[in-house]
C-alpha positions in Angstrom: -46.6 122.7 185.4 -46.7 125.9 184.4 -44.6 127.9 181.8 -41.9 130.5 182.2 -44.0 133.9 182.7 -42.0 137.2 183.0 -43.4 140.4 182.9 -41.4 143.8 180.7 -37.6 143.9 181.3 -36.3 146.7 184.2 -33.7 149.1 182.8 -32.5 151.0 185.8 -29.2 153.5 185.2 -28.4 155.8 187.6 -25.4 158.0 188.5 -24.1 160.1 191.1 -20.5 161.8 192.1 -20.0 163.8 194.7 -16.6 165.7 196.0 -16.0 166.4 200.1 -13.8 169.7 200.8 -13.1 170.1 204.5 -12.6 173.6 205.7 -10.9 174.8 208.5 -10.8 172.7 212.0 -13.2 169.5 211.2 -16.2 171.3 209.2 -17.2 170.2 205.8 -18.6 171.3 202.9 -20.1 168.6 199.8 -21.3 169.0 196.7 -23.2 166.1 195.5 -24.8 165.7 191.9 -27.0 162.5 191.3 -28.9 161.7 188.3 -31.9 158.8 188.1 -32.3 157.1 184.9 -29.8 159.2 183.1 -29.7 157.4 180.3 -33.5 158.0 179.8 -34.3 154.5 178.8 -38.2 153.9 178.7 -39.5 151.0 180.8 -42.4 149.4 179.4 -45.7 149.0 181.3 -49.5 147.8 180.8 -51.0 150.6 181.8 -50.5 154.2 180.8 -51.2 155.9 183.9 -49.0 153.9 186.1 -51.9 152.1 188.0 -52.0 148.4 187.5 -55.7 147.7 187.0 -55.2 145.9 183.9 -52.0 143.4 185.3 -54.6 140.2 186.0 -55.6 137.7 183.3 -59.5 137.2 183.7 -60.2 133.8 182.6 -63.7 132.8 182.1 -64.6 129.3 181.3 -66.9 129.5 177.8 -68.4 126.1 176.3 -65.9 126.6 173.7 -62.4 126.5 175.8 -61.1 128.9 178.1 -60.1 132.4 177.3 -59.3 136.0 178.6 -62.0 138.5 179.1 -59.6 141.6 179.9 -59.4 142.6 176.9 -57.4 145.6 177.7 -54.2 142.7 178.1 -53.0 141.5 175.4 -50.0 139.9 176.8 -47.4 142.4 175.7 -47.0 146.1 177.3 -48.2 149.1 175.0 -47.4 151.8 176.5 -43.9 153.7 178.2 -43.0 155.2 181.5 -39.9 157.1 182.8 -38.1 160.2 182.7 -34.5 161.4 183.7 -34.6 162.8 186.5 -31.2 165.3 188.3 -30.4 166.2 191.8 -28.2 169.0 193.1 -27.4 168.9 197.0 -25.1 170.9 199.4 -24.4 169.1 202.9 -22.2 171.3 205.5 -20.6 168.8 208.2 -19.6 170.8 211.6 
């Protein structure tokens, strides 16, 4: 059986408010203001560009036992991705 294997924790925070003003006869106007990771909490990854070459354990089978040849992976993410990211929008309803 094998053991409990999880990869780097997901820290996802994201806002958004948005306010509706209707004008005359049924058109709209709203103003909507959304913010991705606003907190700006880094998510760790493997690989510093973002590509996930490096996410497979390579096992080769040595005379002396079995180990992993990617030694790129240690087991534990070195590296951070993510940014904060803010979005403005205007939608008119008629």
């Amino acid at each position: 059986m094998w053991p409990y294997i999880h990869g780097p924790r997901y820290f996802n925070s994201d806002l958004s408010l948005h306010k509706t003003f209707t004008m005359k006869d049924k058109r709209q106007i709203e103003f909507r203001l959304s913010a991705f990771n606003f907190l700006n909490h880094p998510l760790a990854t493997f690989n510093g560009n973002g590509a996930n070459s490096d996410l497979s354990l390579l096992f080769a089978a040595p005379v002396a036992g079995i180990r992993n040849s990617n030694t790129v992976t240690t087991g534990y993410p070195r590296y951070t991705t993510g940014y904060r990211m803010g979005l403005v929008s205007i939608k008119y309803k008629f």
